[in-house]
C-alpha positions as a printed NumPy array, in Angstrom:
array([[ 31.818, -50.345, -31.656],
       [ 29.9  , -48.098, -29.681],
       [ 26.206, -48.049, -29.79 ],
       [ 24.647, -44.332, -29.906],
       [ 20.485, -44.156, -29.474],
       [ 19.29 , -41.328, -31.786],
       [ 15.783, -39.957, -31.991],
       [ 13.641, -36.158, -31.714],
       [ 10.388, -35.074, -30.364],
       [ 10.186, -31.319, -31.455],
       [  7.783, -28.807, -31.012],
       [  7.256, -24.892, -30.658],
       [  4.139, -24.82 , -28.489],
       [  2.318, -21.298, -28.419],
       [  0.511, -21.366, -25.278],
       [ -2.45 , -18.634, -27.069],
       [ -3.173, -21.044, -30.304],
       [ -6.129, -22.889, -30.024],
       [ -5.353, -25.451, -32.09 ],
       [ -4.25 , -28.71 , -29.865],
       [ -1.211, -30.751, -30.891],
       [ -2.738, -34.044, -30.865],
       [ -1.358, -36.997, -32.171],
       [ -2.705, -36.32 , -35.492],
       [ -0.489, -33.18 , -35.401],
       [  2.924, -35.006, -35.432],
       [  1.681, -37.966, -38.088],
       [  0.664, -34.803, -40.461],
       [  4.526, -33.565, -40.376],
       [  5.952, -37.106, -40.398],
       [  6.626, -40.025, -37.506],
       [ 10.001, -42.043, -38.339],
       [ 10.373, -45.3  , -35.853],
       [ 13.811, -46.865, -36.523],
       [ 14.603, -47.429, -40.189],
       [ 11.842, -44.579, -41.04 ],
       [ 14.488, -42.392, -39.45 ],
       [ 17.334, -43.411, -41.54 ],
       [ 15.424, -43.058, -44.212],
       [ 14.128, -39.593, -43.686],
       [ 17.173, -37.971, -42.395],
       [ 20.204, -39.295, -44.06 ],
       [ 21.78 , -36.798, -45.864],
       [ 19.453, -33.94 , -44.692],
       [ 21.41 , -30.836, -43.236],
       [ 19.205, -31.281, -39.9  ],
       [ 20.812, -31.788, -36.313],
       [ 19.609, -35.87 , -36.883],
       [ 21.557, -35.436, -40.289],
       [ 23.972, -34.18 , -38.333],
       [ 23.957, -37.413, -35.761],
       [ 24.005, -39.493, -38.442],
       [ 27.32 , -38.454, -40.388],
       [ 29.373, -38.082, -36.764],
       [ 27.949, -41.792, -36.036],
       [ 29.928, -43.147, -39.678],
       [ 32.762, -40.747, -38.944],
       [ 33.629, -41.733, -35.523],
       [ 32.772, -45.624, -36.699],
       [ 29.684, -45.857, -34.332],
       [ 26.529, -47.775, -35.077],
       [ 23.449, -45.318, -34.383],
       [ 20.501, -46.947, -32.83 ],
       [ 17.55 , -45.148, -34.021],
       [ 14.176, -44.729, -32.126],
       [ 11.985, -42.529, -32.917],
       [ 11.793, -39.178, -34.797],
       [  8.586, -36.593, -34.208],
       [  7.716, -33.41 , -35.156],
       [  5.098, -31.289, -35.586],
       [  3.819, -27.507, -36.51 ],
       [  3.613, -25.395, -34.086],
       [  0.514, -24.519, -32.504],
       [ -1.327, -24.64 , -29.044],
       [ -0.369, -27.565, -26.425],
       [  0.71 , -30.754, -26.995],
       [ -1.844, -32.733, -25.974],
       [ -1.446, -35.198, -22.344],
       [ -1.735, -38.097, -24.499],
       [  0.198, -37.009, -27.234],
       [  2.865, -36.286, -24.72 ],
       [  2.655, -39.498, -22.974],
       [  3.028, -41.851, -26.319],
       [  5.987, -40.047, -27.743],
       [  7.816, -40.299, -24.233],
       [  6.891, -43.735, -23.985],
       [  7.884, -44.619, -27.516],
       [ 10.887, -42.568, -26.902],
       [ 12.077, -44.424, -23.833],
       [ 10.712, -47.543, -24.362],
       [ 13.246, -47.585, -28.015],
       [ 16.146, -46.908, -25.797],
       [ 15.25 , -49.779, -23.604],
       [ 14.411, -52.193, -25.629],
       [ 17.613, -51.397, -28.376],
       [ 19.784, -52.864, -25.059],
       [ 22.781, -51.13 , -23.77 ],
       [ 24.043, -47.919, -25.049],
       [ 27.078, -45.732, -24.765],
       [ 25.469, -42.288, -25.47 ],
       [ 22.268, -40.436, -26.347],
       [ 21.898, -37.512, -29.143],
       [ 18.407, -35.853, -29.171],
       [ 17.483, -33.388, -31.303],
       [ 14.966, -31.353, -29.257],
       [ 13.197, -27.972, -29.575],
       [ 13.251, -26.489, -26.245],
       [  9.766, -24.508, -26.297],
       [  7.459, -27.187, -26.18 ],
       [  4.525, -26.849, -23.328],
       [  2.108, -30.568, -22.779],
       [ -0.967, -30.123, -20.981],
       [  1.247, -32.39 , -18.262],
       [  4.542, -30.977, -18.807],
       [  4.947, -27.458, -18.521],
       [  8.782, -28.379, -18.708],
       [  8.116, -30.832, -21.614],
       [ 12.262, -30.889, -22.844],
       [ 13.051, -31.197, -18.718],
       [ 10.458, -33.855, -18.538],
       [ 11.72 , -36.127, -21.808],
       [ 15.608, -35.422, -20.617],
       [ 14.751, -36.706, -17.03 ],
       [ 12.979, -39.966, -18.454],
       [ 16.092, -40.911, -21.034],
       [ 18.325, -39.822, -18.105],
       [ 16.213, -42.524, -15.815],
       [ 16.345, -45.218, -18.534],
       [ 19.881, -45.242, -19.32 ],
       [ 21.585, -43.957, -15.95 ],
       [ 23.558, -41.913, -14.154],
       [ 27.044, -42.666, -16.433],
       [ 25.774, -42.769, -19.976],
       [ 26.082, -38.829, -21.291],
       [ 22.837, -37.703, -22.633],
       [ 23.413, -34.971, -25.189],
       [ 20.859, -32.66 , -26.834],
       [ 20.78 , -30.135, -29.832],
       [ 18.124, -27.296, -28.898],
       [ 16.336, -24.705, -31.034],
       [ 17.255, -21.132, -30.731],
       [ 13.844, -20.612, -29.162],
       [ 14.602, -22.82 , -26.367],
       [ 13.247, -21.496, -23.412],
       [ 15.991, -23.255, -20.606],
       [ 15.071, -24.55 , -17.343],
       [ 16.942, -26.131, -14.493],
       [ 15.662, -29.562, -15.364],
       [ 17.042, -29.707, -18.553],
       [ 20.258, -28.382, -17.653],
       [ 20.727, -30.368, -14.389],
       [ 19.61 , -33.72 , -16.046],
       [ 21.687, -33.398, -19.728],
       [ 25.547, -34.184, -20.259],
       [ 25.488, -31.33 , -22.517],
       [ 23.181, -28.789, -24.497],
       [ 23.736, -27.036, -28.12 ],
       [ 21.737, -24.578, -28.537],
       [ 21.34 , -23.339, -32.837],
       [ 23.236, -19.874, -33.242],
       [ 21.259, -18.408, -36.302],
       [ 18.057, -17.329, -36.635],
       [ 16.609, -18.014, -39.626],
       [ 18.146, -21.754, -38.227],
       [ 20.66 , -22.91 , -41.062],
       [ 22.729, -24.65 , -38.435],
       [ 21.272, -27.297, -37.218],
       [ 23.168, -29.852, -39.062],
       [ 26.196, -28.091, -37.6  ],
       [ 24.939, -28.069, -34.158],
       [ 24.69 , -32.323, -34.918],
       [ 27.442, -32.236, -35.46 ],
       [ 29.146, -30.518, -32.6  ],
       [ 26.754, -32.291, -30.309],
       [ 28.241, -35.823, -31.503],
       [ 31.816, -34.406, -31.402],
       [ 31.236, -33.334, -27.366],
       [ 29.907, -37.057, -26.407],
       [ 33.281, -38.028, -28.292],
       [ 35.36 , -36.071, -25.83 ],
       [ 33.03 , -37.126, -22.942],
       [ 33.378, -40.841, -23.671],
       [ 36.892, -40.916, -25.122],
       [ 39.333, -37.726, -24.002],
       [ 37.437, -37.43 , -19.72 ],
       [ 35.869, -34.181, -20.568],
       [ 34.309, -32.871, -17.35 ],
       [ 31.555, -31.067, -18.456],
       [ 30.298, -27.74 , -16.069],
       [ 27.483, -25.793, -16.987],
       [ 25.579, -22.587, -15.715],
       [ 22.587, -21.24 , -16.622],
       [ 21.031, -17.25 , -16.126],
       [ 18.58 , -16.368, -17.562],
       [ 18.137, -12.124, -17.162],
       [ 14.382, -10.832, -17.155],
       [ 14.229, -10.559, -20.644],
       [ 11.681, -12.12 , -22.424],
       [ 11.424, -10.684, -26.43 ],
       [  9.25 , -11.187, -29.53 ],
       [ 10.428, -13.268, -32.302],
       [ 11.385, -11.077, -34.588],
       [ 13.702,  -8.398, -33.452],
       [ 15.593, -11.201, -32.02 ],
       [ 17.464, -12.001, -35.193],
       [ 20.519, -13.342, -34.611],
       [ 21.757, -11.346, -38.178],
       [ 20.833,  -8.069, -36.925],
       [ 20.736,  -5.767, -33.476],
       [ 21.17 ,  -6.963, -30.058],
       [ 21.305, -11.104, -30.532],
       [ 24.275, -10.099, -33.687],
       [ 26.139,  -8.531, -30.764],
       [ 25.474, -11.092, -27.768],
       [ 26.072, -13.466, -30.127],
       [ 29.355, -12.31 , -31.485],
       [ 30.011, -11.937, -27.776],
       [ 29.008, -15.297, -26.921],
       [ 31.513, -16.746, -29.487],
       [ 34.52 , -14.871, -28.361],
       [ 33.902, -16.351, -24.939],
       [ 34.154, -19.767, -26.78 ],
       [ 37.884, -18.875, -27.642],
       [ 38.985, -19.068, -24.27 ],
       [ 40.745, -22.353, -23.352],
       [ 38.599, -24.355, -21.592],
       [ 35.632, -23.241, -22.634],
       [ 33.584, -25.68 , -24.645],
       [ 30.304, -24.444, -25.479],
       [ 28.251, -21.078, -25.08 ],
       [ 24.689, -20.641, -25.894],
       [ 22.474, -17.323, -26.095],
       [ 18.917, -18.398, -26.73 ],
       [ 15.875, -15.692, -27.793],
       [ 13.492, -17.88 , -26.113],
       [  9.677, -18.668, -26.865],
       [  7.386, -16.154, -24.774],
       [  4.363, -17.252, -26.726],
       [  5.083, -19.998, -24.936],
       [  3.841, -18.759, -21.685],
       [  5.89 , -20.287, -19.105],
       [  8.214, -18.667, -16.027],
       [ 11.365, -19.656, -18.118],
       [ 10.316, -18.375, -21.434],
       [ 13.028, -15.14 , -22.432],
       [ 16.289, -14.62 , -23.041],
       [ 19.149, -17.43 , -21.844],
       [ 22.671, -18.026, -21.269],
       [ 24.036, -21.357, -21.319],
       [ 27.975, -21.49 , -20.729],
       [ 29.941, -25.315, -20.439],
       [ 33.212, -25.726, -19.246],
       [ 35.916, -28.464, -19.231],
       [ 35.297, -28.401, -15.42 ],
       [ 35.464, -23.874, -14.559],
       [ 32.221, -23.296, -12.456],
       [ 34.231, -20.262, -11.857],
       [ 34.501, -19.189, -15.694],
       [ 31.483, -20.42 , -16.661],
       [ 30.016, -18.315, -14.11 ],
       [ 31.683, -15.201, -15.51 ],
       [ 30.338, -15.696, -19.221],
       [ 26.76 , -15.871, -18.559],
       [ 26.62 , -12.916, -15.713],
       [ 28.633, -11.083, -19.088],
       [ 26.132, -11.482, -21.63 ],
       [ 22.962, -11.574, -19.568],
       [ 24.723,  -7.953, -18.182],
       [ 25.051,  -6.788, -21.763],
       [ 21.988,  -8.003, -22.997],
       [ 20.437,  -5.853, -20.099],
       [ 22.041,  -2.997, -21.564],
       [ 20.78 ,  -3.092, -24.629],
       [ 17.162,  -4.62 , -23.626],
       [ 15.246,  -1.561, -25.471],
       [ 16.926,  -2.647, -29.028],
       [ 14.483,  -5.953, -28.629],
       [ 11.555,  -3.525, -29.308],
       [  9.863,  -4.062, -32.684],
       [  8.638,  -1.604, -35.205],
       [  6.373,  -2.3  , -37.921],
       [  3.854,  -1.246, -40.356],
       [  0.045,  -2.005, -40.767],
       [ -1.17 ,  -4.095, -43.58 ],
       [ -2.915,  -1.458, -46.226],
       [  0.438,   0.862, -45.193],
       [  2.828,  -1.811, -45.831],
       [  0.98 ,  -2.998, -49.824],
       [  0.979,   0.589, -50.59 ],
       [  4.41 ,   0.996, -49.617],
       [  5.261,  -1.965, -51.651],
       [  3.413,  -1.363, -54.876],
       [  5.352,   2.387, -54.692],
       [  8.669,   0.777, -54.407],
       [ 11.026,   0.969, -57.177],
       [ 12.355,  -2.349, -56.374],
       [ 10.833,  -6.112, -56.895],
       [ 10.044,  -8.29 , -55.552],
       [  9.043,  -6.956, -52.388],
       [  8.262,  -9.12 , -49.203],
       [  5.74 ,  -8.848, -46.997],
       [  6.195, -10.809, -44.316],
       [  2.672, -11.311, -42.303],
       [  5.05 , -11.731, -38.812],
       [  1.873, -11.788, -36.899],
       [  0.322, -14.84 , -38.572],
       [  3.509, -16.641, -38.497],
       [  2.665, -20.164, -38.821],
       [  6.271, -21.262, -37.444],
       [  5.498, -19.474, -34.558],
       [  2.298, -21.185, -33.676],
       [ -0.295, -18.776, -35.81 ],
       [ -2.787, -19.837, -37.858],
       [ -1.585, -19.067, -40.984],
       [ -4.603, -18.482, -43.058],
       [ -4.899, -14.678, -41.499],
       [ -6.495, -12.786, -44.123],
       [ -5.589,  -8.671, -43.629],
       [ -2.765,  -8.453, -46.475],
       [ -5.719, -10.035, -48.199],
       [ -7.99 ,  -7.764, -48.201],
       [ -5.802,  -4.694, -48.008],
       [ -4.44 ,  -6.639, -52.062],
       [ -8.409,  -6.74 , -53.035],
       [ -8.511,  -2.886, -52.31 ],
       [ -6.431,  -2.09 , -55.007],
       [ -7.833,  -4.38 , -57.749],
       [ -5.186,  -7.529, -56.927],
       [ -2.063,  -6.383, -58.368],
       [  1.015,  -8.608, -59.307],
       [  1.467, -10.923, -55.881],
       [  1.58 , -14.09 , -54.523],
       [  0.441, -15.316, -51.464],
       [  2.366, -17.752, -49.736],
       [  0.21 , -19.982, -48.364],
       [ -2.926, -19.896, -47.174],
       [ -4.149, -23.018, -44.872],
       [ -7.829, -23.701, -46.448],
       [ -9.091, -27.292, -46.626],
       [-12.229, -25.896, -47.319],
       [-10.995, -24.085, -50.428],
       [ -8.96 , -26.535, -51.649],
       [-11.556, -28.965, -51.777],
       [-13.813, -26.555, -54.048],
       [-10.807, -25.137, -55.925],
       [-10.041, -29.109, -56.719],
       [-13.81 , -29.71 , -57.777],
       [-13.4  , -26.543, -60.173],
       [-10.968, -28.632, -61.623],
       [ -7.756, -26.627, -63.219],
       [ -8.76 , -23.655, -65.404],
       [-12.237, -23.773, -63.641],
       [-13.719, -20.566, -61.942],
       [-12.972, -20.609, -57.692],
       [-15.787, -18.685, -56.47 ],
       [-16.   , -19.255, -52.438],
       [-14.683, -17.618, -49.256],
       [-10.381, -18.152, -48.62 ],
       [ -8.892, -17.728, -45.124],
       [ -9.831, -16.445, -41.631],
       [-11.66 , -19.626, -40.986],
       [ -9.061, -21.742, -38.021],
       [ -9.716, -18.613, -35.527],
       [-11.017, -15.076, -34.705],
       [ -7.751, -13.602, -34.569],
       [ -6.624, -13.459, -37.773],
       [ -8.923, -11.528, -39.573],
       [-12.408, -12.807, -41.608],
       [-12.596, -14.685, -44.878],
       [-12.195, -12.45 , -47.953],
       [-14.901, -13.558, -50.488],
       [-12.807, -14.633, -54.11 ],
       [-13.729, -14.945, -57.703],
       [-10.887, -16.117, -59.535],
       [ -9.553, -19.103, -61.955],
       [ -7.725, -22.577, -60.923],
       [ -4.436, -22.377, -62.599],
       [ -2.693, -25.634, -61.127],
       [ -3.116, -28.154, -58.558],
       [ -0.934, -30.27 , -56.489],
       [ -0.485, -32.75 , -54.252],
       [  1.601, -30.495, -52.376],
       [  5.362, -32.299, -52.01 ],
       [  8.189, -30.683, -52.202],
       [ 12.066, -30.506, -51.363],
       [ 13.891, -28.059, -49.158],
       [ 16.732, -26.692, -51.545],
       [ 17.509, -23.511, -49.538],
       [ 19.901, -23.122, -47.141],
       [ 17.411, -24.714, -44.12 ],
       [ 16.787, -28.077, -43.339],
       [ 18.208, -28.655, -47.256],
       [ 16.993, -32.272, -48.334],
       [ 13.826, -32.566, -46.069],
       [ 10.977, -33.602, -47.763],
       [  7.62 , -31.799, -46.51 ],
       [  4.073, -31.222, -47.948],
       [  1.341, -29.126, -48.088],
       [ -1.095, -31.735, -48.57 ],
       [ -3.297, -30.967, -51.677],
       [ -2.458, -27.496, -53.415],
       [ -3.894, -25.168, -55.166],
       [ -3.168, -21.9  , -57.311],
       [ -6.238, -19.344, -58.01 ],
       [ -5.336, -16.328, -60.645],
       [ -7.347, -13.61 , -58.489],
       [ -6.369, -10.376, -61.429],
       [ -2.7  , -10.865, -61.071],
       [ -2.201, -12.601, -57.766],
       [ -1.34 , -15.69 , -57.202],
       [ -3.205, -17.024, -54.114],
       [ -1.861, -20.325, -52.99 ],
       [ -4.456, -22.46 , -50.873],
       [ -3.428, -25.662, -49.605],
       [ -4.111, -28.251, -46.497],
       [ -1.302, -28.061, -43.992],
       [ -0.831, -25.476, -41.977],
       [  3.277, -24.899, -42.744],
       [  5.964, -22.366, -43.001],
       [  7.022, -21.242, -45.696],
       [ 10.217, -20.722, -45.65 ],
       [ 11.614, -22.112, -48.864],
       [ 10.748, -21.008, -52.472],
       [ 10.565, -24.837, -53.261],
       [  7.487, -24.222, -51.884],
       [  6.049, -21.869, -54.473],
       [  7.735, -23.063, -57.277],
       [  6.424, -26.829, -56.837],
       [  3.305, -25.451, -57.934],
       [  4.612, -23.066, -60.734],
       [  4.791, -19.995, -58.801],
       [  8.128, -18.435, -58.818],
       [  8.445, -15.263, -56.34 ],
       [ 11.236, -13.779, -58.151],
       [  9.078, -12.815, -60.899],
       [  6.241, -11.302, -58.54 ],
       [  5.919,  -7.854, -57.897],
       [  5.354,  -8.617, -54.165],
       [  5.197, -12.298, -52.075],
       [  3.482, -12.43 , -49.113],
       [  4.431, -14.929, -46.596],
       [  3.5  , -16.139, -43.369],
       [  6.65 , -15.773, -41.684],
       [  8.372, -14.399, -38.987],
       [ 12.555, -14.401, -39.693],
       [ 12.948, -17.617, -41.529],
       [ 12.016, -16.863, -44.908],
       [ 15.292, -14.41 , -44.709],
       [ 17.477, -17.411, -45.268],
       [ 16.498, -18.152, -48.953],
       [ 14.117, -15.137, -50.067],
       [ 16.392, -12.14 , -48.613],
       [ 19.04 , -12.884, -51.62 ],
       [ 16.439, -12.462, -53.986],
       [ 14.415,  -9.406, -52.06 ],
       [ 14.339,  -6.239, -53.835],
       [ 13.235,  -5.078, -50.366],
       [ 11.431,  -6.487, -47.457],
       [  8.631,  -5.194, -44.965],
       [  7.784,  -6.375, -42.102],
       [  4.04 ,  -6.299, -41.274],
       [  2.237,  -6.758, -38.043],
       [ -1.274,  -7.008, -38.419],
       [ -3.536,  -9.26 , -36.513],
       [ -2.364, -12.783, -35.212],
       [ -1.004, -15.009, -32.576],
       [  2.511, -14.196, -33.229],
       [  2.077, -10.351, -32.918],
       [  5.676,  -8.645, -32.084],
       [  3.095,  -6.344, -30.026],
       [  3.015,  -8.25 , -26.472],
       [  0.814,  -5.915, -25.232],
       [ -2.009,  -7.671, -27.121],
       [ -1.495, -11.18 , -25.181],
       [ -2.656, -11.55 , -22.041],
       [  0.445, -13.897, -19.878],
       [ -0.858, -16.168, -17.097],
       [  2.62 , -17.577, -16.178],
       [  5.349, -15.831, -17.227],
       [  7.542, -14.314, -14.582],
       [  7.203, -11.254, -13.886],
       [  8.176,  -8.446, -14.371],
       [  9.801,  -8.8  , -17.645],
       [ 11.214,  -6.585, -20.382],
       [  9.498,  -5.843, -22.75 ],
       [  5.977,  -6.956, -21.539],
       [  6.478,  -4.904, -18.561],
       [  7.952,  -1.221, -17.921],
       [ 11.422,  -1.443, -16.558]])
């Protein structure tokens, strides 16, 4: 029976947060050693769910090490880094001789020590199990590749949607490739270009625009015969590094010469159509306006600029105050991040009065606290189950949660900084956005997977925040340059 070593160290680092991803950070979202693994991602649809069903199909015994994740936010810290890698490695090592490695990785995360932090843990599992044992990763759509992780991995499988409701599937496909390697003498070839594209989150889609047709592209190269895998990644630029932007990842069954030819293709066509990748969106007082005078419910709002999965802060506080200028009509507010208010809106106790300040309080870029008089309808410890379409079956909390009635919105204050993405969320603590006039949530693209089904209409709004679609507002230290769209070309 062969012996496969699992594990995951994921996160989206956004080099302008100044939050640091301690240690602390990754315990918050949940640390699984060994049978904590198992346990927490059997029968999820995740890339490690996705290890773990190929490991009882193809009748191998999965070695589990070590699973971590955390929100993203500002670096990873160079101890945080350190004892992950170590525990990492050091759970390969000591589980004795193994036949393959499947990591589920992110692929935009930035340590204080590793720029390259995906190159960097690839290089070490490559060093502790050798030169002949493939090493196989699944990688977030927001990868941003580098030559490290290419030139020290057996094989990379990058997510194709965005909102991500593949990763299981990418698992999957991961564990079938080290199959082929180990069993059928697939040669594996891969090139990487990467075109000087770097674009914001959110008009890089993959349902909509220019990713829908480099993707589409992508997977008619994957047709051909002999090709095995192709990639097209919308990168991380918040991330701040030279590699962050667009990227082409092509594998063969040994072609150099084919591979070659599919990413100069769609890194040509995705120069073609580079001016598609800029975003247009609407202020915050324009946008609640616009969505109180819609004929249609509910309406999103989607605060893309405060986009806690893409390193914001979350509690930004402009839709906010732009709802308390027309008297609080019929919302909810999905979430704000507000230990502070929490712990007074748990001391009012439920049906008590919340008077106190809510948001704006992790930064200065997300706008100032909005002062709020309203009543405690419910409070929570915060769990929840993912029943949507992403990461279905993960458990996650918001740490302690709590509902205040401010007139007819719903403002949801909570512990953990999350996104969310799921209407679990809400409706764990008796708020159901389907019944809402209009849901505000701090989200970029994901939320599309389970709350554009149920959308009377969505609007995008970019007000202030750390995950602004407007890249004129961030200042890049080490991106290469130039690149479209931060620069004119």
């Amino acid at each position: 029976m062969k012996r496969i070593a699992i594990g995951q160290i994921s996160h989206e680092t956004n080099a302008f947060s100044p939050i640091p991803t301690d240690i602390s950070r990754f315990e918050q979202r949940g640390l699984g050693r060994g049978d904590e693994l198992m346990e927490m991602f059997e029968g999820t649809r995740t890339p490690l769910g996705g290890f773990l069903d190929a490991c009882g199909e193809f009748g191998w015994k999965p070695v589990a090490t070590l699973a971590a994740a955390a929100v993203p936010s500002g670096l990873v810290t160079g101890d945080a880094f350190d004892q992950l890698l170590g525990e990492l490695v050091e759970g390969i090592r000591n589980s004795g001789s193994v036949d393959g490695v499947l990591l589920a990785l992110h692929g935009a995360m930035v340590a204080e020590n590793a720029p390259d932090a995906e190159g960097e843990i690839i290089a070490a599992v490559r060093g502790a199990v050798g030169a002949e044992v493939p090493v196989v990763c699944t990688l977030d759509y927001h990868a941003n590749m580098t030559d490290l992780m290419v030139s020290e991995s057996t094989g990379l499988f990058g997510y194709n949607t965005y909102p991500h409701v593949d990763g299981y599937e990418r698992g999957l496909e991961a564990a079938s490739f080290m199959k082929d390697v180990l069993g059928a003498g697939t040669n594996p070839v891969t090139r990487l270009l990467r075109p000087p594209i770097a674009p914001a989150v959110v008009p890089a889609r993959t349902g909509w625009g220019p990713m829908k047709d480099l993707m589409e592209r992508a997977f008619e190269w994957e047709e051909r015969e002999g090709v095995v895998n192709v990639s097209a990644y919308g990168g991380f630029v918040y991330s701040d590094i030279d590699e962050a932007g667009l990227a082409f990842l092509a594998t063969t069954d040994g072609d150099a010469e084919l591979a070659t030819r599919i990413v100069e293709d769609l890194a040509g066509r995705a120069w073609e159509i580079r001016e598609d990748f800029v975003a247009d969106m609407m202020e915050p007082e324009t946008a609640v306006k616009a969505a109180l005078e819609s004929g249609s419910a509910p309406v999103v709002l989607a605060d893309v600029a405060d986009n806690t999965g893409g390193g914001a802060s979350g509690d930004g506080t402009a839709i906010l105050h732009a709802l308390a200028e027309i008297g609080w009509p019929d919302a909810a507010v999905v979430t704000i991040p507000d230990p502070e208010a929490t712990r007074l809106a748990f001391q009012a106790g439920v049906g008590g009065v919340f008077e106190g300040s809510v948001g704006g309080k992790i930064d200065d870029a997300h706008g100032s606290p909005i002062e709020v008089s309203g009543r405690v309808r419910l409070l929570s410890d915060g769990e929840f189950v993912h029943r949507g379409p992403m990461s279905t079956g993960l458990k996650s909390g918001m740490g302690k949660t709590a509902v205040i009635r401010v007139g007819e919105t719903d403002i949801i204050v909570n512990e953990n900084r999350f996104q969310p993405v799921d209407p679990a969320a809400p409706r764990s603590v008796g708020v159901d956005p389907a019944h809402k006039k209009i849901v505000v949530l701090k989200s970029a693209v994901h939320y599309r997977a389970s709350y554009e089904p149920m959308a009377g209409k969505i609007i995008e709004v970019d007000g202030p925040g750390l995950s602004s679609p407007n890249l004129d507002r961030f200042q890049f230290a080490n991106l290469r340059r130039p690149v479209f769209p931060v620069d004119d070309m």
